[in-house]
N, C-alpha and C positions, 0 to 999 in steps of 0.2 A: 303121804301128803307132800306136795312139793315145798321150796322154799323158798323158790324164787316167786316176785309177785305176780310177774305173769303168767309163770306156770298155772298159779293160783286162780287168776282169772282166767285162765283157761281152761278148766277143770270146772269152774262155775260157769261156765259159759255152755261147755260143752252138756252139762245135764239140766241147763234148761232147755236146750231145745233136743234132745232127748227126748227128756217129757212131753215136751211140742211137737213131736214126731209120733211117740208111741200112741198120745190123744187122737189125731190127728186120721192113722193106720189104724185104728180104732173103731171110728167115727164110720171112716170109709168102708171095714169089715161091714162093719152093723149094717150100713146103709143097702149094700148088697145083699147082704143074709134077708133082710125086709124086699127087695124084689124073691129072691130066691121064694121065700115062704109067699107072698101074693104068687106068684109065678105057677108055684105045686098045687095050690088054693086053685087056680083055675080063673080067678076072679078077672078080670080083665081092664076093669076100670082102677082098682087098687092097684094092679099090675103097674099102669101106664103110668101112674103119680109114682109110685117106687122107684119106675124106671126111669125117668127125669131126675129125681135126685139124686139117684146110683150115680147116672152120668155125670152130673157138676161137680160130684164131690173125687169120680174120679178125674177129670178134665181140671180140678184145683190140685189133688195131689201131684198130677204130672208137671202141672204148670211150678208146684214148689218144690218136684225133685223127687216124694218121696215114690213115683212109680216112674220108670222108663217112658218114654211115648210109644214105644212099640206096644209095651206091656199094655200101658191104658188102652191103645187102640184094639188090642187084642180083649182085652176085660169085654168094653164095649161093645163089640163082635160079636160075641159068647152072649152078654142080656139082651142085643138087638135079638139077634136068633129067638131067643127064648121068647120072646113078649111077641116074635112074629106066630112064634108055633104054638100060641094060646090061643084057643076059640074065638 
């Protein structure tokens, strides 16, 4: 544990948003994995709602840092593809 006080607050700073991050990377996995499973399902209408949200939540994590934009743009690429290539 540090001694100085900003070390301090910094050490408390840095594991809230931590946790704000891991929620966050979380939230985004899940959101994904619910297109991926609508996607395998075939379903097409559950598909398109998963796939709206997939998108926002990755178009919010780039916008806060925690994906690259390549990366996001590439994520999105990948579920566009996929919800094209359902019936």
């Amino acid at each position: 544990m540090p001694n100085i006080k900003s070390a301090k607050k910094r050490v408390l700073v840095s594991e809230a948003r931590n946790a704000r991050n891991k929620a966050e990377r979380s939230a985004l996995k899940t959101a994904i994995k619910k297109f991926e499973a609508a996607a395998v399902e075939g379903n097409r209408t559950e598909a398109e709602g998963a796939y709206k949200v997939a998108v926002k939540s990755i178009d919010k994590a780039s916008a806060k840092g925690l994906l690259h934009k390549n990366n996001a743009a590439h994520k999105k690429s990948a579920l566009t593809l996929k919800l094209n290539s359902i019936g």
